[in-house]
C-alpha positions as CSV (number, residue, x, y, z in Angstrom):
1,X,312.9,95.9,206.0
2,X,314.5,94.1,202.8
3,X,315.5,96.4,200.4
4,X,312.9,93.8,197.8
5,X,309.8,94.3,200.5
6,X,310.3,97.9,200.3
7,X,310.4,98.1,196.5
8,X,307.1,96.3,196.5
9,X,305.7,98.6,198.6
10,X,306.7,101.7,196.9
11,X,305.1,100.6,193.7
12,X,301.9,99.9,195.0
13,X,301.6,103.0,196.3
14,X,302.8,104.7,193.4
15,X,300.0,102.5,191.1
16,X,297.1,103.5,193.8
17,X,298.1,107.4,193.2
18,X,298.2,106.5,189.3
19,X,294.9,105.0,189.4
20,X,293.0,107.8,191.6
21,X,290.0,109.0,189.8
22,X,289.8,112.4,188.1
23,X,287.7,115.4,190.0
24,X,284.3,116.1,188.4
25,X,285.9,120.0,188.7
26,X,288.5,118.8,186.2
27,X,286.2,117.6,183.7
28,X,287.3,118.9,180.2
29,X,284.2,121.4,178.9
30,X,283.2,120.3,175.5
31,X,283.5,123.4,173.0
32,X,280.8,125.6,171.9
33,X,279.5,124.7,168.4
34,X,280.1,126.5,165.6
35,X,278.2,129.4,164.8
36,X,275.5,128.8,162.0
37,X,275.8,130.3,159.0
38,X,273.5,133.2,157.3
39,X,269.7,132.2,156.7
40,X,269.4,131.2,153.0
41,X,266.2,131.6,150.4
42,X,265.2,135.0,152.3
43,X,262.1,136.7,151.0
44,X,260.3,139.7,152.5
45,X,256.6,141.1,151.1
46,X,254.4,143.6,152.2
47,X,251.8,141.5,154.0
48,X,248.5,140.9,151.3
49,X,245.4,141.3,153.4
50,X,247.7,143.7,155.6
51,X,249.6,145.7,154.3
52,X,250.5,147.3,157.4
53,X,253.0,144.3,158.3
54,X,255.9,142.8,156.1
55,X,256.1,139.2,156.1
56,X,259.4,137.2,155.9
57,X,260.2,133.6,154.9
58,X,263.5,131.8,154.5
59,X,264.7,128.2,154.9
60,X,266.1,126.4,158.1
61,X,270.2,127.0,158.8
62,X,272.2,124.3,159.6
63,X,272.9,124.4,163.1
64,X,270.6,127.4,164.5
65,X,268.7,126.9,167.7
66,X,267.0,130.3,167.1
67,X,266.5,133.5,164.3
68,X,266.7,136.9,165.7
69,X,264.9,139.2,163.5
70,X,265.1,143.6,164.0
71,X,262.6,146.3,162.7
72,X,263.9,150.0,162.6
73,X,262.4,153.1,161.3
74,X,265.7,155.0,162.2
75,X,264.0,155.5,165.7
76,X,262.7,152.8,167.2
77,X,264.0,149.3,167.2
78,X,262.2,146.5,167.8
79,X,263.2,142.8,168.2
80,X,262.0,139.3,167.6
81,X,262.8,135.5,168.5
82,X,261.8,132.5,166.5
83,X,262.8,129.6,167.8
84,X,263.9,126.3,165.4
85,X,261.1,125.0,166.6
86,X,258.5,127.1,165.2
87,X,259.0,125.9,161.3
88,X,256.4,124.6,158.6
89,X,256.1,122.6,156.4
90,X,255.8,124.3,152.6
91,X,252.4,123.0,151.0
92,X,252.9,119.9,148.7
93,X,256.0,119.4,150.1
94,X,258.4,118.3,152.2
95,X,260.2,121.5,153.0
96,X,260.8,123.1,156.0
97,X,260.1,127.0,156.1
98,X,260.2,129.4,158.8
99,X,257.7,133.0,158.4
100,X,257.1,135.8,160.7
101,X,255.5,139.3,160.5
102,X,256.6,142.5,161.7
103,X,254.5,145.9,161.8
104,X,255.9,148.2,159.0
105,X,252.8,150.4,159.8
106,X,253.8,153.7,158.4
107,X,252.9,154.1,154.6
108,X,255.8,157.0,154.4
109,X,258.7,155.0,156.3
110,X,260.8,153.1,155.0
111,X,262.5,149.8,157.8
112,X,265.1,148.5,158.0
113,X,265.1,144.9,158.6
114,X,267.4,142.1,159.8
115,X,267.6,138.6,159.9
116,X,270.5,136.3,161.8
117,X,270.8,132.8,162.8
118,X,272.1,132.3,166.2
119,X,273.1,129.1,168.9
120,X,275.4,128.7,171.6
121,X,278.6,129.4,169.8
122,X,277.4,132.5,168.5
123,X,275.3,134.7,166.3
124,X,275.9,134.6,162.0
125,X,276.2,137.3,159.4
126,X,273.0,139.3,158.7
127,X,270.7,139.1,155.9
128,X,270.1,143.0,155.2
129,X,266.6,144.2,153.7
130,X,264.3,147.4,153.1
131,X,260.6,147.6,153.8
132,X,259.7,150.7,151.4
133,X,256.8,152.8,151.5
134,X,253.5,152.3,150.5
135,X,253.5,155.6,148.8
136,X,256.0,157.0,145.9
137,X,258.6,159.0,146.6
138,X,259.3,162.2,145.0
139,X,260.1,162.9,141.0
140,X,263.5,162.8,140.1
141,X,265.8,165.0,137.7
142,X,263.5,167.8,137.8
143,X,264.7,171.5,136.7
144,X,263.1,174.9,135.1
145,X,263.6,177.3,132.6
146,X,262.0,179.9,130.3
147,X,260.5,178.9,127.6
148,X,260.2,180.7,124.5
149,X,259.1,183.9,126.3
150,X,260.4,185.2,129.9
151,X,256.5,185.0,130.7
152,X,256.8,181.2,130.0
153,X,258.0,178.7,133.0
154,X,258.9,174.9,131.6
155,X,259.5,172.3,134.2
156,X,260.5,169.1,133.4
157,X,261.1,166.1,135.7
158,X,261.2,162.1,135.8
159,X,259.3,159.7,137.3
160,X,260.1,158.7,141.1
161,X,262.6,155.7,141.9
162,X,259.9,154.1,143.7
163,X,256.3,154.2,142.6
164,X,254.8,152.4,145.9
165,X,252.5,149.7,146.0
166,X,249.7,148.9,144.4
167,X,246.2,148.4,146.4
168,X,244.5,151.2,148.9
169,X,243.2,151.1,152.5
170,X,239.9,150.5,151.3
171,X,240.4,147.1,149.5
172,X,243.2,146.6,152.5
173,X,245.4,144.7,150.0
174,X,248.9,145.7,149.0
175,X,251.0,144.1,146.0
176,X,254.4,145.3,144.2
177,X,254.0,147.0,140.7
178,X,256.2,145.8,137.7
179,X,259.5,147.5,137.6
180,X,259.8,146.7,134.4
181,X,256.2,147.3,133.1
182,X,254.5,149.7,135.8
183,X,250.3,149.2,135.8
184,X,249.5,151.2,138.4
185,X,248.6,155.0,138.1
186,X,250.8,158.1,139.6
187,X,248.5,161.1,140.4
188,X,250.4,164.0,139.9
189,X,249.3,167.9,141.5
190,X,251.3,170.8,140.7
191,X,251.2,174.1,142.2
192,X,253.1,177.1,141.1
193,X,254.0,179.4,143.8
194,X,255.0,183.1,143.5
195,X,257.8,183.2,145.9
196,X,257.7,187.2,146.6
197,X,254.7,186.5,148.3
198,X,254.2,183.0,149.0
199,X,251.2,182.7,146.7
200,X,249.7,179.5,144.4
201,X,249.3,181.2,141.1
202,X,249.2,178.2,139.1
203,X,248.2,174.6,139.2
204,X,248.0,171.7,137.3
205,X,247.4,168.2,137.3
206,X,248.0,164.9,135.5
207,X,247.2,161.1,135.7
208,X,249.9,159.5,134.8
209,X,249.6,155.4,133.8
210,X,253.0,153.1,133.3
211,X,255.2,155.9,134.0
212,X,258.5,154.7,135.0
213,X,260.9,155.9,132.6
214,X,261.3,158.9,130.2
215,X,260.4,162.6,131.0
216,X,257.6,164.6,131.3
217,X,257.0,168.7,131.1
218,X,254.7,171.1,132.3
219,X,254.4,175.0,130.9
220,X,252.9,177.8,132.7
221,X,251.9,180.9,131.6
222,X,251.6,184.9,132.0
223,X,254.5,184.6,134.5
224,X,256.9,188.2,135.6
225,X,260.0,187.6,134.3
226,X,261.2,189.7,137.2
227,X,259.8,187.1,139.8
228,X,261.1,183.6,140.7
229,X,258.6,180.7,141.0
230,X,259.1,177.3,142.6
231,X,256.6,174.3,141.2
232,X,255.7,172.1,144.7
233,X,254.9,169.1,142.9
234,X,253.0,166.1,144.7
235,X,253.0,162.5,143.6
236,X,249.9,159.8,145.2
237,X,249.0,157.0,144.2
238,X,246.5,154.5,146.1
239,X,247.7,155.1,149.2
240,X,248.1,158.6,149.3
241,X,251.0,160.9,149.3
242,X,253.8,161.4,151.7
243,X,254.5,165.6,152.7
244,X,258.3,165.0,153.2
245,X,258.2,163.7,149.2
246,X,256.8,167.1,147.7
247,X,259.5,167.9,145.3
248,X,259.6,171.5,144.8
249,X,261.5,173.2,141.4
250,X,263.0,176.9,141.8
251,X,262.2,178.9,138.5
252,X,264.6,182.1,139.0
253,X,263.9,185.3,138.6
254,X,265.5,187.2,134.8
255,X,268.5,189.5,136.0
C-alpha cells in the first residue's frame, strides 16, 4: 500500500473514533440546588377558637420544595410536612402565606417548636420558638422573715415571668395579655404550713389585677418562733393553675 493511501486511511479511522457518541452512563449529573434559606416573617399564636393548638404563619423561601415543622414537650416529638404547594393567598392581597396548626394541648407544658425549609440540596437553618403555657408560672423573688415580733411571718414575692393567657375553657378562646400593661387577673392562694407536723395553719388569698411588676407581702400571725413555716403559694388565672408551679417560701425556725 502507498505510504499516501495508508495515511488516508489512518485518519479516517482516527476521525470515526473522535466522533463516537458519548454513553448515556457518562452523562455529567447536574448539581443539586442550593439549599433554601431560613423561612422569613415567622409568627406563632395560640390558636383563637382553640386554644389547644398553636398556629404558625410565615412567608414562602426562595427555593424550598417543602417546610418541615417539629412539636416537642421534652418527650414526645412530633413532625409535619407542608409541601410549597399548600400556600395562600393573604386577604386583600397578593401575598403568598403558608399556616399550619400543631396540638400544644397541655395548659402546663411549654413546646418547643421548629420550622425549616428544605429541597433536594438540603435542609436550612431553623427558626427556633416556644409555645408557653396557658397558665402562669410560679412567683418570683420570693423570701421570709420575722416581722416586728418572732410571732410575725412576712413573705414577700414578685409577680411570675409569665402570666398565661387570657380566656378559659368555657369561652374556648385564648389571647396574649399585654406585657407591658397586663389586664388580666392572677388569683393568688396562700397556705401556711407548720412544717413539724405538716399542718395548714394559715391561709390567705388575693386577686390580683395588672400585676406584672413591683412586690407584694403577706403577714401571718400568732406563729412559734421555735417552729419553721413554709408559705405554698398558688398562682391561677382563667385556665387554672399548674401543681409543678406552687412556689413554696421556707420561714426558719429562731435559734
Amino acid at each position: 500500500m502507498k505510504l499516501s493511501r495508508m495515511v488516508a486511511v489512518l485518519s479516517l479511522s482516527l476521525l470515526g473514533s473522535l466522533a463516537a457518541p458519548i454513553s448515556a452512563s457518562a452523562a455529567v449529573t447536574p448539581p443539586a440546588p442550593e439549599a433554601p434559606p431560613t423561612p422569613v416573617n415567622v409568627n406563632k399564636n395560640r390558636a383563637y377558637m382553640s386554644p389547644m393548638e398553636t398556629q404558625l404563619f410565615w412567608a414562602p423561601a426562595p427555593r424550598a420544595t417543602s417546610y418541615d415543622v417539629t412539636v416537642t414537650d421534652g418527650t414526645t416529638t412530633n413532625t409535619y410536612s407542608v409541601p410549597s404547594s399548600a400556600y395562600y393567598i393573604a386577604m386583600g392581597t397578593s401575598i403568598k402565606r403558608f399556616t399550619l396548626r400543631v396540638p400544644t394541648p397541655d395548659k402546663c407544658t411549654s413546646y418547643k417548636i421548629t420550622l425549616a425549609a428544605r429541597n433536594a440540596g438540603g435542609v436550612s437553618a431553623p427558626v427556633l420558638m416556644t409555645e408557653k403555657t396557658l397558665a402562669p408560672t410560679i412567683v418570683t423573688k420570693a423570701f421570709a422573715t420575722r416581722g416586728s415580733a418572732p410571732t410575725i411571718g412576712k413573705f414577700t414575692m414578685s409577680a411570675p415571668h409569665w402570666r398565661g393567657y387570657l380566656g378559659d375553657p368555657v369561652r374556648g378562646t385564648a389571647w396574649a395579655d399585654d406585657p407591658m400593661n397586663a389586664t388580666g387577673t392572677l388569683n393568688v392562694k396562700m397556705d401556711l404550713v407548720r412544717l413539724v407536723d405538716n399542718k395548714v395553719v394559715n391561709t390567705a388569698s388575693w386577686a390580683v389585677g395588672r400585676w406584672s411588676t413591683g412586690t407584694r407581702t403577706q403577714n401571718f400571725f400568732g406563729l412559734e418562733a421555735k417552729r419553721a413555716y413554709v408559705l405554698q403559694v398558688t398562682i391561677s388565672n382563667g385556665w387554672g393553675s399548674c401543681s409543678r408551679q406552687v412556689g413554696k417560701i421556707l420561714l426558719p425556725r429562731l435559734p
